[in-house]
C-alpha positions as CSV (number, residue, x, y, z in Angstrom):
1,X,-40.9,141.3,45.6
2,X,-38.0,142.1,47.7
3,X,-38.4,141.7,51.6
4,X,-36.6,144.2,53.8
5,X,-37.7,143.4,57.1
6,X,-38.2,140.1,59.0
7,X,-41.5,141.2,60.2
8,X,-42.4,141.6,56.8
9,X,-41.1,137.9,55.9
10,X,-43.3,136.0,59.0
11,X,-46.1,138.0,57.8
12,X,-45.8,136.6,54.3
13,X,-45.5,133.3,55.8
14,X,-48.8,133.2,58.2
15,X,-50.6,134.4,55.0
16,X,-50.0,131.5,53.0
17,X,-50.8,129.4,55.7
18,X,-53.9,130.7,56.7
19,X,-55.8,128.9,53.8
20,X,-54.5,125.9,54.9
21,X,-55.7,126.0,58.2
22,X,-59.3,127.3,57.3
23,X,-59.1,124.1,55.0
24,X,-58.3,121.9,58.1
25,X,-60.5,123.0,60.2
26,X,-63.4,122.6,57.9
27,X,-62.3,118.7,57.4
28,X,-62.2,118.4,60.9
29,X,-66.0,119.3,61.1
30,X,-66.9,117.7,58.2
31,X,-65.9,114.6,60.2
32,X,-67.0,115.1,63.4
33,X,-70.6,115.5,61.5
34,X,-70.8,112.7,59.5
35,X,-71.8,109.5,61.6
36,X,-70.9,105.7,60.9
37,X,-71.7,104.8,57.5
38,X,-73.0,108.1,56.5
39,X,-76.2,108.7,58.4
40,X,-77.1,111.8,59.4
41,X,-78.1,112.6,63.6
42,X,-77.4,110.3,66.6
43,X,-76.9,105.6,66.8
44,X,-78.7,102.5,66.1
45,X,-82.2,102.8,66.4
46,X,-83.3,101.7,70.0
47,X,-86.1,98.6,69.3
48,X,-85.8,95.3,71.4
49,X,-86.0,92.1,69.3
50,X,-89.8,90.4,69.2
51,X,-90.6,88.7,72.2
52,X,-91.7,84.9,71.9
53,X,-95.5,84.2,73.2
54,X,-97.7,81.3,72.3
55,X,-101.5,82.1,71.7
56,X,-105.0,80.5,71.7
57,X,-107.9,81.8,69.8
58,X,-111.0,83.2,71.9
59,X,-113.8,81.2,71.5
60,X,-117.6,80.8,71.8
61,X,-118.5,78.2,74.1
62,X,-120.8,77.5,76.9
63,X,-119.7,78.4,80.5
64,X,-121.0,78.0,84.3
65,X,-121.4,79.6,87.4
66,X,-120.6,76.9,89.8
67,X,-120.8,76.5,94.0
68,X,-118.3,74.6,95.8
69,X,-118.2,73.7,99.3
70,X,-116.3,71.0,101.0
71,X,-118.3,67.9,102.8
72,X,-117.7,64.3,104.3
73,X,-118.8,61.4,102.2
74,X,-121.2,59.2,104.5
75,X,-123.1,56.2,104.1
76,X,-126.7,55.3,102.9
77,X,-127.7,53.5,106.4
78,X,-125.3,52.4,109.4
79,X,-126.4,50.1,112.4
80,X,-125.0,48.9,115.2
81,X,-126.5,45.1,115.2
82,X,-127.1,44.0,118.8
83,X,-127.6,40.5,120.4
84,X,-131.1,40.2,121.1
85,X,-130.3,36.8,123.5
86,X,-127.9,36.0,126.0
87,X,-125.5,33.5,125.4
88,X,-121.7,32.4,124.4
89,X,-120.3,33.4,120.5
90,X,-120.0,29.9,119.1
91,X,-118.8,30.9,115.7
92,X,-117.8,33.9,113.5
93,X,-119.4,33.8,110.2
94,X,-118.2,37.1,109.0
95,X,-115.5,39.7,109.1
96,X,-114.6,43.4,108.8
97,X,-114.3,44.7,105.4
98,X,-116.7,41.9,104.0
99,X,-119.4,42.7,101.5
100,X,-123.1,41.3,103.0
101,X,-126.0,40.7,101.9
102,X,-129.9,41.4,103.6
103,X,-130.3,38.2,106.0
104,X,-126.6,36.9,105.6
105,X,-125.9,35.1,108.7
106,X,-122.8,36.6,110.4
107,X,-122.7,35.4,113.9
108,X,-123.9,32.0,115.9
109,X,-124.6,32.0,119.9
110,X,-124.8,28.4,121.2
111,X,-128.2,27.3,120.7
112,X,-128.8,24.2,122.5
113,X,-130.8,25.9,125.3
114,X,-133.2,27.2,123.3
115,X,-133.4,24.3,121.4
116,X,-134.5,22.3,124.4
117,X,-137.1,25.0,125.2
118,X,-138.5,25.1,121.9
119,X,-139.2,21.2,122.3
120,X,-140.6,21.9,125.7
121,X,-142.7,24.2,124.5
122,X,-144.0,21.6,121.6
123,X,-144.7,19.1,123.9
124,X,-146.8,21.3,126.1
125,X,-148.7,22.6,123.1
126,X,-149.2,19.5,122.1
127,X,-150.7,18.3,125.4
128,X,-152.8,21.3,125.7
129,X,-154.3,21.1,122.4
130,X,-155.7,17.6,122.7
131,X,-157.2,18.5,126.2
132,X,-158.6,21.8,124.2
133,X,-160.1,19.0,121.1
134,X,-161.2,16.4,124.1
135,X,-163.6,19.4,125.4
136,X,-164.6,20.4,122.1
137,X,-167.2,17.7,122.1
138,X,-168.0,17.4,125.9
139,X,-169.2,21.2,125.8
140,X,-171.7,19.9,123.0
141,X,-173.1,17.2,125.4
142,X,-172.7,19.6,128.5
143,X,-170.4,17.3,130.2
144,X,-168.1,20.4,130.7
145,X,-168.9,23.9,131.9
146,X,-168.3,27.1,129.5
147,X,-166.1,28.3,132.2
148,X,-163.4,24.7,131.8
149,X,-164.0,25.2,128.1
150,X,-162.6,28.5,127.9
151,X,-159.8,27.9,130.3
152,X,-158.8,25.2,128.0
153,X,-158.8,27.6,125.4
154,X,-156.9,30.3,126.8
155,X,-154.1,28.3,128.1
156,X,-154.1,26.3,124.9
157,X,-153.8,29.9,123.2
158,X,-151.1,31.1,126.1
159,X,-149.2,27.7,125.0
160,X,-149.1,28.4,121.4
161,X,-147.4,31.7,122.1
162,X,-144.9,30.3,124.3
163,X,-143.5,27.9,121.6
164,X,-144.1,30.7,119.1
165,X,-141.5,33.2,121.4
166,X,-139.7,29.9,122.3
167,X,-138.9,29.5,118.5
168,X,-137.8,32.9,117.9
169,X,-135.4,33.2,120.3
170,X,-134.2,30.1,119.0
171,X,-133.7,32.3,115.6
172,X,-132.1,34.7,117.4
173,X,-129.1,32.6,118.4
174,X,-128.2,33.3,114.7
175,X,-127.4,36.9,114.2
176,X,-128.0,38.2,110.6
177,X,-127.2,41.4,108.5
178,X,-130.5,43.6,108.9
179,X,-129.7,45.5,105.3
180,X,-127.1,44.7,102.0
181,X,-123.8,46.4,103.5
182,X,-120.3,46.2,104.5
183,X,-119.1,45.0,108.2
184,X,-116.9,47.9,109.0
185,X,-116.2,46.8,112.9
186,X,-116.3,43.6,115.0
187,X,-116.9,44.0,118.3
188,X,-116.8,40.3,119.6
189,X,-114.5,37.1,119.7
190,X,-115.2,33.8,119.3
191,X,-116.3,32.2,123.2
192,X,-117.3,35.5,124.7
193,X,-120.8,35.7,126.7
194,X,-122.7,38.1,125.5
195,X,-125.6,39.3,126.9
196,X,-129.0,40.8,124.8
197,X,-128.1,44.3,124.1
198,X,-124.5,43.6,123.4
199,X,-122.9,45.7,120.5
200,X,-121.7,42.7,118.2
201,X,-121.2,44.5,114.9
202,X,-121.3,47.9,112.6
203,X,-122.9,47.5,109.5
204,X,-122.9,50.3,106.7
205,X,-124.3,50.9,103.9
206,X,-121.8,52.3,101.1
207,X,-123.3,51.8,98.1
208,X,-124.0,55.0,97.1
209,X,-122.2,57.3,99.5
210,X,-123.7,60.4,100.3
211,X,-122.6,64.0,100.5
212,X,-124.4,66.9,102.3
213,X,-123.4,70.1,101.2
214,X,-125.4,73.6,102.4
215,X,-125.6,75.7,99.8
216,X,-126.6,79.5,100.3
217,X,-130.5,79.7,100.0
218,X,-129.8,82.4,97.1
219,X,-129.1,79.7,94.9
220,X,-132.6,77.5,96.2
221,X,-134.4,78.4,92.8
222,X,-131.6,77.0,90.4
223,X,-131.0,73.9,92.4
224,X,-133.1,70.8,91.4
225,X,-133.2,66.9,92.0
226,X,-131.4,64.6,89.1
227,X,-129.1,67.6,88.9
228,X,-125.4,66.1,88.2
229,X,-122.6,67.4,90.6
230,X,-118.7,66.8,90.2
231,X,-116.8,65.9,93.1
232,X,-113.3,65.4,93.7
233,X,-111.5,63.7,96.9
234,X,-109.1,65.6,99.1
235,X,-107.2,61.9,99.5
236,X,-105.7,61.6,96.2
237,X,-107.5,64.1,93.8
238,X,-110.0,61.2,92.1
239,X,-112.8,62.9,89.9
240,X,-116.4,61.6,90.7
241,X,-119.8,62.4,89.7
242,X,-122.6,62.5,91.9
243,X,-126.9,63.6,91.3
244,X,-128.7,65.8,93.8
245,X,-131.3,63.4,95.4
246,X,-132.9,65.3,98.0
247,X,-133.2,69.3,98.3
248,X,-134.1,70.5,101.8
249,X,-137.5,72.7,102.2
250,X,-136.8,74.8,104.4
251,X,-134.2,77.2,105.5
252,X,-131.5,77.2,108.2
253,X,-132.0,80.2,109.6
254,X,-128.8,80.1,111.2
255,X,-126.3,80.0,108.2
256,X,-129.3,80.9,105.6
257,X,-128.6,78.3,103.7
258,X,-130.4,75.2,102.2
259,X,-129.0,71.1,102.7
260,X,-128.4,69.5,99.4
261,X,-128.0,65.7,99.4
262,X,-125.3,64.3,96.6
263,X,-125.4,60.8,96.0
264,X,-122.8,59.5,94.5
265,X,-123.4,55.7,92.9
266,X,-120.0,54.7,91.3
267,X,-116.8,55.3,93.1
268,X,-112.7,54.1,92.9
269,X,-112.4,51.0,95.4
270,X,-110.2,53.0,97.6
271,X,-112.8,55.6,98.2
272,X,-114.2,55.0,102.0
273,X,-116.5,56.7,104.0
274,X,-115.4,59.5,105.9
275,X,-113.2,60.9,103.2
276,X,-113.1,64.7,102.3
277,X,-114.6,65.9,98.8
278,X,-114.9,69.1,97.2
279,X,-118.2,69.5,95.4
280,X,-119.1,71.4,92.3
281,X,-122.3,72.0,91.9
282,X,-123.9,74.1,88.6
283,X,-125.9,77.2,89.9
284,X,-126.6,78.7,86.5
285,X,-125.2,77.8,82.5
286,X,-124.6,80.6,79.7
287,X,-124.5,79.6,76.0
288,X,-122.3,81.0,73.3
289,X,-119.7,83.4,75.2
290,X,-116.4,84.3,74.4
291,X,-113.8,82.1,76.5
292,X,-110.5,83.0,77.1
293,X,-107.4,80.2,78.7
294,X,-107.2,81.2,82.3
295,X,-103.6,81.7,81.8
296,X,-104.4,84.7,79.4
297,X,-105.5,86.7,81.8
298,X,-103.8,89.1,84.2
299,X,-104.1,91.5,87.0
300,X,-102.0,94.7,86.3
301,X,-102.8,97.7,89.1
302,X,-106.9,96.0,90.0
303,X,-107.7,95.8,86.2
304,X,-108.1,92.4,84.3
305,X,-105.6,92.8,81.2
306,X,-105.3,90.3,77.7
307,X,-102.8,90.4,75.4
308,X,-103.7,90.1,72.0
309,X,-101.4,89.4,69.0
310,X,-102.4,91.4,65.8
311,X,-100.2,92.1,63.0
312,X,-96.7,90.7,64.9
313,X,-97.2,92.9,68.0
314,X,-98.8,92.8,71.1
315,X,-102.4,95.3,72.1
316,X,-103.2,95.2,75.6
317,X,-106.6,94.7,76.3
318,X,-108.4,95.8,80.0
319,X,-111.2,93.1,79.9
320,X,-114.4,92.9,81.9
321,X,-114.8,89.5,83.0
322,X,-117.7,87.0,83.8
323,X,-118.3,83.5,84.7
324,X,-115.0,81.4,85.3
325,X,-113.8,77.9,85.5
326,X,-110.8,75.3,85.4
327,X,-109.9,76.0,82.5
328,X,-111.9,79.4,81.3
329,X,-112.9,83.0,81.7
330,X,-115.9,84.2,80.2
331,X,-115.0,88.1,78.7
332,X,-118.0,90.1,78.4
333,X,-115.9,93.2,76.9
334,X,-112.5,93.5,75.4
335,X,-112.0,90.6,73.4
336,X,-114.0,89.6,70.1
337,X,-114.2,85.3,68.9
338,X,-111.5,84.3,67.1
339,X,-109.0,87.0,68.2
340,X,-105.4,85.3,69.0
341,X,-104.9,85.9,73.0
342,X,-101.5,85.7,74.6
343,X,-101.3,82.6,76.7
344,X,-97.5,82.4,77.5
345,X,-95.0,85.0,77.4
346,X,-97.5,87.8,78.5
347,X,-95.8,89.2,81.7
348,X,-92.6,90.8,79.8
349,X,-94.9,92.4,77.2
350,X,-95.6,96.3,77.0
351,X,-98.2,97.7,74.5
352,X,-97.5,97.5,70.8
353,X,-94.1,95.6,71.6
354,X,-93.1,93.2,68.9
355,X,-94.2,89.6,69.1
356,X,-93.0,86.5,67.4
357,X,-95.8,83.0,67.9
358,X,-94.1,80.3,69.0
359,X,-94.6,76.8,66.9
360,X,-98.3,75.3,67.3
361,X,-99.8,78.9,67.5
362,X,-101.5,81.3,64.4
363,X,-97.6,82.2,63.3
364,X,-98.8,83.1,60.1
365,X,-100.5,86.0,61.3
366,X,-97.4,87.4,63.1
367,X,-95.8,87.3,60.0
């Protein structure tokens, strides 16, 4: 074909082209369609890796509803032993911190003057009870009246008293320990005059301490003697058990509550009275609930929430709880025996978000 014009020519030319262009073009979308290896539509699927938990299985067990309040450990008996004559402290025969027994001598008051009495007082006895005899058988010959006869008597009878008192003071110039206890004060030196009525020593009873706790008088019906408590000192955390010995009858209508006496028999050496306790005492048992580790539990918004692993991912759980302690809650709804409950880890999960068990816990089931 024979071109006669140039506008003929670039006309020719833009028609052979054209397919060409159509061609590229098409490429051009054909690429800008296909994604990274192939797939079809938008990236990577959006999932975040499994998150590591360890897990415990719930449980039937028995659990308690327990009281505590905080009291002051006392002693059985305390006394303040008092000179009961006058006189100088001749010797000490016991110490703070010692361990005595009932009638273990722990003080001596010079004793000499009553000594000398209580032989005075013999002597006149003596003197008076032979005058007494010499009458006996002059009044059966009536070479006495009645009247001297029973003057005899009587003062023979006032004599006998006299060395009787005579010989007890003399006894009191040792002072002894009134009750088995501990001397937990001295209150006089060796050479001071004391006088009858002087403080010369505390004595306490520690063995068993008490602890009085007052206990609301809702709980009065479960409460009972021989009942064991558990205790533990605000000092240095020491666990001790302790039986409820004495349950008070009646009321404070004040507080509305009830005294309860703990006596605690066996105790660390360092325990003294005086110290702080916390006491825990059982208000009412359950058998055969499901327990859950404290840990597992959570507080999202007001509600109580439990993670369970089933399957490799995690199914949140709003629980209803019951009874709880150290260690345990009691779950009346939401959680079935056996289940594996989410003990660590918890916090970060969201509802049906992957898991993986950490080494120790049911793995296996995660798998």
């Amino acid at each position: 074909m024979r071109l006669s014009t140039p506008a003929a020519f670039f006309a020719l030319v833009l028609a052979a082209c054209a397919p060409l262009a159509l061609s590229g073009c098409d490429a051009g979308d054909s690429n800008a369609q296909s994604g990274p290896g192939g797939r079809q539509g938008g990236g990577p699927r959006d999932e975040r890796p499994p998150v590591p938990v360890a897990v415990a299985p719930a449980a039937l067990g028995p659990i308690a509803s327990t009281y505590t309040a905080t009291a002051t450990l006392r002693v059985e008996a305390e006394a303040e032993i008092l000179a009961r004559v006058s006189g100088v402290v001749q010797r000490l025969m016991a110490e703070e911190g010692d361990d005595v027994g009932n009638g273990r001598a722990l003080l001596q008051i010079e004793n000499d003057e009553y000594a000398l009495r209580v032989k005075q007082a013999e002597a006149r006895t003596a003197n008076l009870r032979a005058r007494f005899e010499r009458m006996q058988g002059m009044v059966d010959k009536n070479l006495v009246s009645e009247e001297e006869f029973d003057t005899a008597e009587a003062d023979l009878a006032s004599a006998e008293a006299d060395e009787a008192l005579a010989r007890l003071e003399l006894g009191y110039t040792t002072v002894r320990a009134p009750f088995s206890g501990r001397v937990v004060e001295r209150l006089v030196d060796p050479g001071q005059n004391v006088n009858s009525g002087t403080p010369l020593f505390r004595l306490a009873d520690i063995d068993p301490l008490l602890a009085e706790v007052h206990v609301p008088s809702k709980e009065f019906r479960n409460l009972q003697t021989d009942q064991r408590v558990r205790l533990s000192l605000d000092s240095d955390d020491s666990r001790l058990d302790g039986e409820i010995t004495r349950v008070s009858p009646v009321i404070d209508p004040n507080s509305g509550t009830i005294k309860v006496t703990v006596e605690i028999d066996e105790y660390p050496p360092s325990t003294r009275p005086g110290d702080f306790a916390e006491v825990h005492i059982v208000t009412e048992q359950r058998e055969n609930r499901v327990l859950v580790p404290r840990v597992a539990v959570v507080t999202e918004k007001g509600e109580s929430i439990v993670y369970i692993e089933a399957d490799g991912r995690a199914d949140r759980r709003v629980v209803t709880t019951g009874f709880s302690d150290e260690d345990h809650f009691e779950i009346i709804s939401g959680v079935e025996a056996g289940e594996h409950v989410v003990v660590k880890g918890q916090r970060s999960l969201r509802h049906g978000q992957a898991v993986r068990v950490l080494e120790g816990g049911a793995e296996s089931s995660a798998r």
